[in-house]
KERO-291654 format. One line per field, with one value per atom (N, C-alpha, C): residue in one letter; chain; atom name; x, y, z. Coordinates in steps of 0.05 Angstrom, whole numbers, plus 5000, padded with zeros to 4 digits. Atoms other than C-alpha are relative to their C-alpha. Layout:
# KERO-291654
res <- c(a ...);
chain <- c(A ...);
atom <- c(CA ...);
x <- c(X ...);
y <- c(Y ...);
z <- c(Z ...);
This chain:
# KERO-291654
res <- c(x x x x x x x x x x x x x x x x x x x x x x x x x x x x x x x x x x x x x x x x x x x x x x x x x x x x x x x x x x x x x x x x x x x x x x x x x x x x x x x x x x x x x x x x x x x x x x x x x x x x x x x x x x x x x x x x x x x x x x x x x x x x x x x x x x x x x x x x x x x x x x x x x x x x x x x x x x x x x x x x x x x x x x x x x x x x x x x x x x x x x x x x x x x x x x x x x x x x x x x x x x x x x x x x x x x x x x x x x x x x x x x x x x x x x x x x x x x x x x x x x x x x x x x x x x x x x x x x x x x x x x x x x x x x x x x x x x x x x x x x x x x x x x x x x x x x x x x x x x x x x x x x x x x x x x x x x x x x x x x x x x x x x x x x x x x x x x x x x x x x x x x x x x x x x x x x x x x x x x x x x x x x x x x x x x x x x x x x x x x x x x x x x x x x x x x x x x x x x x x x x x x x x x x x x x x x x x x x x x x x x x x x x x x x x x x x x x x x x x x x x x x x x x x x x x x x x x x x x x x x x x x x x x x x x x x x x x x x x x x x x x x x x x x x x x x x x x x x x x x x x x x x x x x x x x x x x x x x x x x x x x x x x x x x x x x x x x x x x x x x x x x x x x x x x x x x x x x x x x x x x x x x x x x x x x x x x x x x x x x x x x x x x x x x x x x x x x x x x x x x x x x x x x x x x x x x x x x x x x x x x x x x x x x x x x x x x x x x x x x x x x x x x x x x x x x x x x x x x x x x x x x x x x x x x x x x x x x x x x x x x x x x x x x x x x x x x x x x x x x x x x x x x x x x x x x x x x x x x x x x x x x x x x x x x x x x x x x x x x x x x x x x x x x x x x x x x x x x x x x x x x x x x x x x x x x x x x x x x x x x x x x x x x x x x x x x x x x x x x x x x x x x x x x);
chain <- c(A A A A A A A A A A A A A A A A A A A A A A A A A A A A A A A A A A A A A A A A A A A A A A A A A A A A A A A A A A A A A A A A A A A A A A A A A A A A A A A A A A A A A A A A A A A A A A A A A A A A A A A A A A A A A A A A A A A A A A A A A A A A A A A A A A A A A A A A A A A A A A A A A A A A A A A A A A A A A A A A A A A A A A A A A A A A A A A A A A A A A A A A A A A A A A A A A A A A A A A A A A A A A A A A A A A A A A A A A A A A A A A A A A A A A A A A A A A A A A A A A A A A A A A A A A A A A A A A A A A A A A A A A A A A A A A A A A A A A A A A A A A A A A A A A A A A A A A A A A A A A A A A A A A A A A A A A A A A A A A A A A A A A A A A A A A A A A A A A A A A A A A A A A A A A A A A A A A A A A A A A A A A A A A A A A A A A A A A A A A A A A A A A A A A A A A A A A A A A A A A A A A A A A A A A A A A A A A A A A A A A A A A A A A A A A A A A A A A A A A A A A A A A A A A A A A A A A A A A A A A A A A A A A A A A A A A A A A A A A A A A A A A A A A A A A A A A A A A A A A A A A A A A A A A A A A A A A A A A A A A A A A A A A A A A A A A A A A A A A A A A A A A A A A A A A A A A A A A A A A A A A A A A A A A A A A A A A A A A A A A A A A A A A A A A A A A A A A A A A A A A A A A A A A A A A A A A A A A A A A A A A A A A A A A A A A A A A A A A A A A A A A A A A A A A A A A A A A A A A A A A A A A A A A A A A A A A A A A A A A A A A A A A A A A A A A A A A A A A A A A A A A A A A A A A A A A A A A A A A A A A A A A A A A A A A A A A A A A A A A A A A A A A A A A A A A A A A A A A A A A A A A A A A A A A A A A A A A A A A A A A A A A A A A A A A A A A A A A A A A A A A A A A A A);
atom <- c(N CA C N CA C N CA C N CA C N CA C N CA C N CA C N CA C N CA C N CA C N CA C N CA C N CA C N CA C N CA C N CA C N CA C N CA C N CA C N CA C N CA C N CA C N CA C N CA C N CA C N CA C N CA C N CA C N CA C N CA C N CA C N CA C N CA C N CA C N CA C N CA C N CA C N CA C N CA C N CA C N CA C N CA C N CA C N CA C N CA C N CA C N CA C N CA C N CA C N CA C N CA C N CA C N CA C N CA C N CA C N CA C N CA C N CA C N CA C N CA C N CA C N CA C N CA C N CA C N CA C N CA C N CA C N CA C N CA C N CA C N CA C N CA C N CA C N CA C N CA C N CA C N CA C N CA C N CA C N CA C N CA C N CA C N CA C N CA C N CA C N CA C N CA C N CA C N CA C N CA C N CA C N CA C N CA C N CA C N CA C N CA C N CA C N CA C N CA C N CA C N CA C N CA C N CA C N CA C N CA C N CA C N CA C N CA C N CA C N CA C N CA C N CA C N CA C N CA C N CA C N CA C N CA C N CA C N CA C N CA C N CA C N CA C N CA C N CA C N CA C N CA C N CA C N CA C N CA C N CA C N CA C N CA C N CA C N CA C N CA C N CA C N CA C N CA C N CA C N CA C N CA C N CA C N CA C N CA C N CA C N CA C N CA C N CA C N CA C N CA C N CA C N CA C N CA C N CA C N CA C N CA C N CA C N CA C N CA C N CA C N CA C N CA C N CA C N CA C N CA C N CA C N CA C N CA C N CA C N CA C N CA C N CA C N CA C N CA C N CA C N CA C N CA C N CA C N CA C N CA C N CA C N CA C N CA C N CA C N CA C N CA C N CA C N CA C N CA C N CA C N CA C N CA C N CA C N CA C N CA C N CA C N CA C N CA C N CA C N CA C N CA C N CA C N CA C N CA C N CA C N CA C N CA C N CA C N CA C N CA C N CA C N CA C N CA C N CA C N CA C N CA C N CA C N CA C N CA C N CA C N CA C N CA C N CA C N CA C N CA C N CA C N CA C N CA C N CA C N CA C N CA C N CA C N CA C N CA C N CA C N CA C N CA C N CA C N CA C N CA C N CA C N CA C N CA C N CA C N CA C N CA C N CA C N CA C N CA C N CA C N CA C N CA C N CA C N CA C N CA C N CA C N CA C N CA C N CA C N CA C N CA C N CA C N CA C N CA C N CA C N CA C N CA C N CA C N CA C);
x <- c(5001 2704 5019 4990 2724 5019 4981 2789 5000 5000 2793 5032 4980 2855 4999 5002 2869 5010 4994 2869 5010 4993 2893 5029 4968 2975 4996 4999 2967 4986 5025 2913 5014 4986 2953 5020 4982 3013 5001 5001 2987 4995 5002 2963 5015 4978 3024 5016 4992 3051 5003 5014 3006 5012 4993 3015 5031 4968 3088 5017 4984 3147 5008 4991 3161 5020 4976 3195 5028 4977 3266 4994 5006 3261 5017 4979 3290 5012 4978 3340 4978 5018 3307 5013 4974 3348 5021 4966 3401 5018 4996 3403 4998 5001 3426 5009 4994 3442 4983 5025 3383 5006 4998 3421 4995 5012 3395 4977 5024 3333 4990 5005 3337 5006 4986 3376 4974 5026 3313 4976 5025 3267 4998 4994 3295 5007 4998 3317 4972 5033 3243 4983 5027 3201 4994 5000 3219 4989 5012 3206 4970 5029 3135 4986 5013 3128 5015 5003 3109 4983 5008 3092 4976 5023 3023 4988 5001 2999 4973 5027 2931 4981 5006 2892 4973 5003 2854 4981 5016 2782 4991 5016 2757 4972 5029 2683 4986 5006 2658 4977 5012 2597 4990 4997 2581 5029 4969 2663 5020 4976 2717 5022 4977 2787 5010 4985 2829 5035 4975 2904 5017 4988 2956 5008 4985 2980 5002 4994 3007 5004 4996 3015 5009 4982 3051 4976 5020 3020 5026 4977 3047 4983 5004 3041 4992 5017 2992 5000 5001 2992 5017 4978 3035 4985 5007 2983 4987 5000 2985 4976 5022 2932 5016 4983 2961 4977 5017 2938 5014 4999 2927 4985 5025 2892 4991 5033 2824 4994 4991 2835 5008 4986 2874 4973 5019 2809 4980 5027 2749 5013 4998 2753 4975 5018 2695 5020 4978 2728 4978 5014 2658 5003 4993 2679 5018 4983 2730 4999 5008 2703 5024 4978 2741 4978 5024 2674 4974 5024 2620 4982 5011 2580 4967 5027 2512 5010 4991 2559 5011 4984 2581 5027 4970 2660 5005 4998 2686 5027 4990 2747 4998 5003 2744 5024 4976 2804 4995 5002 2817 5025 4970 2878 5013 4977 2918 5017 4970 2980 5016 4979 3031 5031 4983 3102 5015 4989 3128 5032 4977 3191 5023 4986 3256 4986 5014 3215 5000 5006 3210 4967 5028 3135 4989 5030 3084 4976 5023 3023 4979 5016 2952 4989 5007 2913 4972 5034 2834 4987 5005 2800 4986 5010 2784 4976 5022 2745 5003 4989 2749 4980 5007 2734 5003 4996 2717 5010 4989 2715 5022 4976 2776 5015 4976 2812 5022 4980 2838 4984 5028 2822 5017 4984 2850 5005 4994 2878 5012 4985 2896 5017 4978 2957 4992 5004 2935 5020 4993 2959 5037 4972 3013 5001 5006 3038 5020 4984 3093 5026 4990 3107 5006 4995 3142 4980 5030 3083 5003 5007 3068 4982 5021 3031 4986 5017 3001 5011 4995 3030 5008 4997 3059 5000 5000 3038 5002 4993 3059 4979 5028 3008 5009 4990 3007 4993 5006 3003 5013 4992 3013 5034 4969 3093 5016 4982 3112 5018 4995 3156 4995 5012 3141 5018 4986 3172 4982 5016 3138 5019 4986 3169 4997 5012 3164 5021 4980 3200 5000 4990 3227 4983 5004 3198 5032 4977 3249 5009 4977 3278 5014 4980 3306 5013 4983 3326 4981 5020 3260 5014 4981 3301 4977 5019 3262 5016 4994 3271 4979 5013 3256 4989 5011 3210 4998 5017 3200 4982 5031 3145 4992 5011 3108 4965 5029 3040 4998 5011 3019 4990 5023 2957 4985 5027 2890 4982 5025 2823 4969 5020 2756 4970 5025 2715 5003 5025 2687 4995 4993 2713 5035 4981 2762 5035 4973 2835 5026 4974 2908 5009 4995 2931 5039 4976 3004 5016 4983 3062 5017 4974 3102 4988 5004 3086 4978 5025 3023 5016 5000 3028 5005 4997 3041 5024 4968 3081 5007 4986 3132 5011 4981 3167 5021 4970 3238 5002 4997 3230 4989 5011 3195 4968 5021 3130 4978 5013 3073 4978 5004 3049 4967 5031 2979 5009 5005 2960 5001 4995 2983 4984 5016 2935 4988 5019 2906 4970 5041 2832 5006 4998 2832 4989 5035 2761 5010 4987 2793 5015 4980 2854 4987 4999 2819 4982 5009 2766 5017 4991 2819 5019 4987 2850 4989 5026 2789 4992 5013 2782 5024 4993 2826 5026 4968 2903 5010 4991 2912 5024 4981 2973 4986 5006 2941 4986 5000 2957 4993 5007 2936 4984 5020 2883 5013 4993 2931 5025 4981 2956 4998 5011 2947 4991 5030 2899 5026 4981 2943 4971 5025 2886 5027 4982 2921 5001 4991 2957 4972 5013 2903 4975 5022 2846 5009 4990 2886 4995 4996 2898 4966 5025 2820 4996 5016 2802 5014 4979 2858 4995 5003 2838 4973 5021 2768 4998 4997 2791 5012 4991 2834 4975 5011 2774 4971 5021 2727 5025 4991 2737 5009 4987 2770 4971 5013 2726 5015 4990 2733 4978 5007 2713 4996 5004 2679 5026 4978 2736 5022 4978 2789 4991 5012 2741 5007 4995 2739 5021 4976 2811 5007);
y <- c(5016 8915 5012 4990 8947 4979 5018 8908 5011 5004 8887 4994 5005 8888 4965 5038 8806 4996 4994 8799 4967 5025 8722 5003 5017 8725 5016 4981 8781 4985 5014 8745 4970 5018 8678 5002 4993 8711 5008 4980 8747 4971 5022 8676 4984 5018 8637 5017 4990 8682 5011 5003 8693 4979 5023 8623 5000 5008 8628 4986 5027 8592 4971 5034 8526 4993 5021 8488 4990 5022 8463 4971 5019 8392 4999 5001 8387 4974 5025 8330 4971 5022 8258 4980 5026 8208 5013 4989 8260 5007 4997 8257 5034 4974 8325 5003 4993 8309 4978 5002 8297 5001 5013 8284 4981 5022 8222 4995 4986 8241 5011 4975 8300 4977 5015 8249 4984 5021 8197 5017 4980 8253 4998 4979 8286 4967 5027 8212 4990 5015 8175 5020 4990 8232 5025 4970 8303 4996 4992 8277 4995 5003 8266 5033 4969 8346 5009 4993 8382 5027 4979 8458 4998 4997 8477 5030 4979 8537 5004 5000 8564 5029 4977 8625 5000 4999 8650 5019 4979 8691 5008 4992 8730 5015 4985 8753 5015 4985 8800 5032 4987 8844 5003 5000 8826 5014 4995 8840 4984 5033 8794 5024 4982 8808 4966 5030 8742 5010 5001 8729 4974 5025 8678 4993 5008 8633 4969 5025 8575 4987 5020 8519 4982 5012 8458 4975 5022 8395 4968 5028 8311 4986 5020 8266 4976 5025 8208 4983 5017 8159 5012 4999 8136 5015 5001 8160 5042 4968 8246 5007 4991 8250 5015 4983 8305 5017 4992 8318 5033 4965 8396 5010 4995 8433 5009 4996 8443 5035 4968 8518 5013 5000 8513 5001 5009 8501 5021 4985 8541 5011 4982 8590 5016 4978 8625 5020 4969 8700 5002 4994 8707 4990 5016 8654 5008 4982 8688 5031 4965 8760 5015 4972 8792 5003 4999 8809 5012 4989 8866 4987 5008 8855 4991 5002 8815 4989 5002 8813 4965 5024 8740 5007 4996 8734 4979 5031 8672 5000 5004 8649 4977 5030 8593 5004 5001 8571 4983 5013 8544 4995 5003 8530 4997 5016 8484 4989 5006 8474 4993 5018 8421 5001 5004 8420 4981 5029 8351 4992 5007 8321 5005 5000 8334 5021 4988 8383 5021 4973 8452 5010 4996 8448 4999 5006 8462 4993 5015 8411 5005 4996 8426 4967 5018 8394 5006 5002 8376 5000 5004 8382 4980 5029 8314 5009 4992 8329 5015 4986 8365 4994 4998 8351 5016 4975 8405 4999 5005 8369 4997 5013 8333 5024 4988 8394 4994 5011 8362 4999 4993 8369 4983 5015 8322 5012 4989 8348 4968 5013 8303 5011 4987 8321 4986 5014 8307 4987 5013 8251 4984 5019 8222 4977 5028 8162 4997 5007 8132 5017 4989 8179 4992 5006 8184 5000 4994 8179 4986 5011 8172 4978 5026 8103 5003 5000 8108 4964 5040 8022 5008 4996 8040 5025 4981 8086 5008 5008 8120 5016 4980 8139 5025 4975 8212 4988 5000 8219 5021 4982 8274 4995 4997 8290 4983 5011 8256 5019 4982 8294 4993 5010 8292 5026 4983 8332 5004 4999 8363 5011 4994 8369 5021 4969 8429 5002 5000 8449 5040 4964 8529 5001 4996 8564 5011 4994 8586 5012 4991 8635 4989 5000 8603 4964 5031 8531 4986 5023 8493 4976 5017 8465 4980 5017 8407 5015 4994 8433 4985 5026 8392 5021 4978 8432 4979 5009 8403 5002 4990 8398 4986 5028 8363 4999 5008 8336 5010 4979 8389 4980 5010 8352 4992 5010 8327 5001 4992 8347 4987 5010 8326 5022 4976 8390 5021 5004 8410 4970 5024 8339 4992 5008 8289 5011 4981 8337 4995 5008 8325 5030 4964 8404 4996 5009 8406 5033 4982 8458 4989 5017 8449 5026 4991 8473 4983 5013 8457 4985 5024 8395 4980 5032 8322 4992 4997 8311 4961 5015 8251 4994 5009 8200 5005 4991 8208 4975 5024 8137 5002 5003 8169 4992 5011 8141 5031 4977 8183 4999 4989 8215 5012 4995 8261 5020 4976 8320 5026 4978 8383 5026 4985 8444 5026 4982 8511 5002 4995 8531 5017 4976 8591 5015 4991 8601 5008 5001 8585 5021 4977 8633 5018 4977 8687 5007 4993 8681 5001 5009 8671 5026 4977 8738 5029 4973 8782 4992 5005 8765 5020 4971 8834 4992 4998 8838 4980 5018 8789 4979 5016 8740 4964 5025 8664 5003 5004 8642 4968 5029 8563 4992 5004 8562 5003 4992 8589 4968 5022 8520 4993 5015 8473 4978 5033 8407 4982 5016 8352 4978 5027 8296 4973 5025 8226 4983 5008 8195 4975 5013 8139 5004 4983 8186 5006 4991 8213 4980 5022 8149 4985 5016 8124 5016 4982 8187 4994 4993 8187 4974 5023 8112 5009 4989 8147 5014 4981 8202 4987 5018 8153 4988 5004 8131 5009 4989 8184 5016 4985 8226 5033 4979 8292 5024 4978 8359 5012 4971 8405 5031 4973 8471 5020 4990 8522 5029 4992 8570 4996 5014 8520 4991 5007 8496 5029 4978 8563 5018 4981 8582 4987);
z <- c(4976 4128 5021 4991 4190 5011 4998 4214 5030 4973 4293 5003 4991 4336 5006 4996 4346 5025 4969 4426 5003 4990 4422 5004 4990 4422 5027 4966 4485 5018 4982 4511 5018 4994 4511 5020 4982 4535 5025 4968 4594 5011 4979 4618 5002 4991 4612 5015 4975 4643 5028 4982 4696 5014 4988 4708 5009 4999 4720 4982 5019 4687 4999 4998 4670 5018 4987 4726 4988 5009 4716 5028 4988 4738 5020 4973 4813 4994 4989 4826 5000 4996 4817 5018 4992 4863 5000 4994 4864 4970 5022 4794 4988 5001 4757 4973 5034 4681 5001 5022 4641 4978 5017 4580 4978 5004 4575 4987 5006 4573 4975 5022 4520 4977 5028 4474 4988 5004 4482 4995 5017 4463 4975 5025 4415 4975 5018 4379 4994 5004 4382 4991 4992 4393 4977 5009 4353 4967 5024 4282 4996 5007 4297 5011 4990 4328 4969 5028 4270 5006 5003 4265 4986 5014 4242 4990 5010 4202 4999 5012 4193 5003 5002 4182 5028 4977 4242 4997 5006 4232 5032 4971 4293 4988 5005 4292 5021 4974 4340 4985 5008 4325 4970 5035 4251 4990 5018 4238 5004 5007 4214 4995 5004 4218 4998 5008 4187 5010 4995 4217 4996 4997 4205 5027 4960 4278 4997 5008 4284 5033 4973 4343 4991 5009 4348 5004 5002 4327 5005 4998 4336 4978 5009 4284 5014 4981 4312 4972 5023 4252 4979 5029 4185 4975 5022 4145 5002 4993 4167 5021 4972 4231 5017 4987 4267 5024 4973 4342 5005 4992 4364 5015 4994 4410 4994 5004 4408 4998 5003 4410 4978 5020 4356 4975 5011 4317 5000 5007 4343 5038 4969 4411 5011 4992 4443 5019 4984 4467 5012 4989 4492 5039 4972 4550 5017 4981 4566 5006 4988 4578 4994 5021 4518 4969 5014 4487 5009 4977 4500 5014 4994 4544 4978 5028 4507 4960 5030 4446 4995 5018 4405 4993 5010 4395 4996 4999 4368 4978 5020 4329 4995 5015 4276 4985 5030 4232 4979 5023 4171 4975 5008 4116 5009 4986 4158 4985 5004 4137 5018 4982 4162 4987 5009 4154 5014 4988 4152 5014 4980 4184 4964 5029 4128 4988 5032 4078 5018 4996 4073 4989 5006 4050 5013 4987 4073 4986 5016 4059 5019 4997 4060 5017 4993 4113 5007 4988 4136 5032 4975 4193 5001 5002 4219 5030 4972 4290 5018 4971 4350 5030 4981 4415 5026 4991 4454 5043 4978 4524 5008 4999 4511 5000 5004 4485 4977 5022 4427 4970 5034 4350 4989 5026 4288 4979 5033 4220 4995 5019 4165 4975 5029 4119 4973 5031 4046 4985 5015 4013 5015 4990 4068 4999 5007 4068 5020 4993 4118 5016 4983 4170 5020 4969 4236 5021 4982 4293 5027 4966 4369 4995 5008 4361 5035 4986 4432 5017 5000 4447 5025 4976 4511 5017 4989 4559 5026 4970 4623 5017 4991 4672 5020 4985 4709 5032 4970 4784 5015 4988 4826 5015 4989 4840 4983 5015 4773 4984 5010 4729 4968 5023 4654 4980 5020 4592 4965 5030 4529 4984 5029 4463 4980 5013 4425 4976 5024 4363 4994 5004 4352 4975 5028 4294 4984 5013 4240 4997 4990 4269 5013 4981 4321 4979 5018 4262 5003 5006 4268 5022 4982 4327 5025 4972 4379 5027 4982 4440 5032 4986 4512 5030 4984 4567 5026 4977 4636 5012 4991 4678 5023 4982 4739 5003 4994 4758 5030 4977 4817 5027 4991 4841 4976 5016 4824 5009 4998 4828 4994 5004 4828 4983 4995 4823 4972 5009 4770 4988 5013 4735 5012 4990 4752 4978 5028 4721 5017 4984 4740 4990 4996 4760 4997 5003 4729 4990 5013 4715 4981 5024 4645 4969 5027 4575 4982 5017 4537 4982 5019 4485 5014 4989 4486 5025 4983 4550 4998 4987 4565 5017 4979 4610 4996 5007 4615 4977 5021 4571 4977 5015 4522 4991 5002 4539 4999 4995 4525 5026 4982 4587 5000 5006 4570 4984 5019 4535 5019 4992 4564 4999 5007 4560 5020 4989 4581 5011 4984 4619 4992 5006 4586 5022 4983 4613 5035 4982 4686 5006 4996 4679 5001 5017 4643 5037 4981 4711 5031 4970 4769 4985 4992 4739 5015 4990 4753 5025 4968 4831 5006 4987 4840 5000 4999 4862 5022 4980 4910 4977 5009 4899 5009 5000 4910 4970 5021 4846 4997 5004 4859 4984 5019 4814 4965 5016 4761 4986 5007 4730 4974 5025 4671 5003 4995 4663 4980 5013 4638 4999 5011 4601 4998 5011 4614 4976 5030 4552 4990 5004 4558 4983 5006 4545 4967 5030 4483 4983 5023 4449 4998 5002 4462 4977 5010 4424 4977 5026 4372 4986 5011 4354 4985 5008 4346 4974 5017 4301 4980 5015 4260 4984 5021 4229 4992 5009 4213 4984 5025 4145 5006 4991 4142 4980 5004 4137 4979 5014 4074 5008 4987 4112 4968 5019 4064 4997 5001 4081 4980 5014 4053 4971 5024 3994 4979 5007 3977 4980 5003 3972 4962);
C-alpha cells in the first residue's frame, strides 16, 4: 500500500493562520483584569473539556494512508456524550481543492478515544451522529456514568460586538493544562445562510458568566476558496462561523437519545 503525505495538520495551519490571531479582548467598561473571568471558566467549565484521540484514514485514488489526530471535545451529559467537530469525524479534501483534479479524497475516522476529567486513561468511545450542516458530531464514552457536563440550562445569546471565550485544554506536553482564549462576534450574515462571522478559537465559546455562548468553527471550504483569488490582502472573508449555543443544545438534546455507532473500523480492532 503506497502511503500518502497527510495534508490536514498544514492544511489546518495555513488557515488559522491565514485567518489571523486570536484577539486579546480590548477593555470592556474600562475593565483590564479578566481574572475573574479565567477563575469562572476554568472552575465550572474545564472539567467538562476533554481531549479526544482517534485514528484518521485519508483516501485519495484507491490509497489509504491511516494517522493518529486528535481535537478537543466537551462533555455534554453525565452519562459520556462528548460534542466535537464535525470534521473531526468525516472531511471531504475534495471540497477543498486538495485533490486531483476529477479525483475522490475524503477522510473518515475511527477509534475514538476520550480522556476523562482526573484519569490518565484513555476510554474507548462510539460514534453517536454527525451533523454535517451544523458542524457538529457526538461520541459516547463507553460505560460512563456521572460526569462533569455543559447541561445547556442557561444560555447566552451572540450578537455582533459581544465578546465571548473558548476553553481549550494543552496537550501533555504543555500539563493537560485548561487554558482561556478570547474572542468576538465580528458580524452577521445572511448570504449563503443566516452565520454570526466571529474572531476567537474554534470550540465551545463562553460568557464571561460562564454561560454557553455557541459553537465555534472553521469554513474550511470558504478559507481554502478565499485563498485562491491571488495575492491581494482583503482578508474579510477570512473568519470563523460561530452556530448559537441555542442551536447546539436543540441538537445535543437530539443526539442524547439516539444509539452510538460501532464503525466497522472500530469493530474490527
Amino acid at each position: 500500500m503506497m502511503r500518502l503525505m497527510n495534508p490536514l495538520p498544514v492544511l489546518l495551519l495555513g488557515l488559522l493562520l491565514a485567518a489571523g490571531p486570536s484577539p486579546a479582548a480590548p477593555p470592556d467598561n474600562d475593565r483590564t483584569d479578566f481574572t475573574a473571568t479565567y477563575r469562572v471558566l476554568v472552575e465550572q467549565r474545564a472539567a467538562a473539556v476533554v481531549p479526544v484521540r482517534y485514528v484518521i484514514t485519508l483516501t485519495a485514488g484507491g490509497q489509504e494512508q491511516r494517522n493518529e489526530d486528535r481535537t478537543q471535545g466537551v462533555l455534554v451529559s453525565a452519562d459520556g456524550l462528548v460534542l466535537v467537530p464535525a470534521r473531526a469525524v468525516s472531511l471531504d479534501l475534495s471540497a477543498l481543492g486538495r485533490a486531483p483534479p476529477g479525483a475522490a479524497a475524503e477522510a473518515r475516522s475511527s477509534g475514538f478515544r476520550v480522556r476523562l476529567p482526573g484519569s490518565d486513561e484513555w476510554r474507548e468511545a462510539d460514534l453517536v451522529t454527525r451533523d454535517s450542516e451544523l458542524g457538529l458530531a457526538w461520541l459516547r464514552v463507553r460505560d460512563a456514568t456521572g460526569l462533569p457536563f455543559v447541561d445547556f440550562a442557561e444560555l447566552a445569546e451572540p450578537a455582533p460586538g459581544r465578546f465571548f471565550y473558548t476553553l481549550l485544554r494543552t496537550s501533555d506536553e504543555w500539563g493537560a493544562v485548561p487554558v482561556v482564549r478570547p474572542g468576538m462576534v465580528l458580524g452577521e450574515t445572511r448570504v449563503p445562510r443566516r452565520t454570526l462571522l466571529v474572531d476567537g478559537m474554534p470550540g465551545l465559546a463562553f460568557d464571561a458568566a460562564g454561560q454557553p455562548m455557541g459553537f465555534v468553527d472553521i469554513d474550511l471550504a470558504a478559507m481554502s476558496r478565499a485563498q485562491g483569488r491571488g495575492l491581494g490582502l482583503d482578508l474579510a472573508d477570512l473568519v470563523m462561523h460561530m452556530l448559537p449555543a441555542r442551536r447546539v443544545a436543540a441538537a445535543t438534546r437530539l443526539a442524547q437519545t439516539l444509539p452510538p455507532v460501532r464503525l466497522e473500523a472500530d469493530a474490527a480492532e
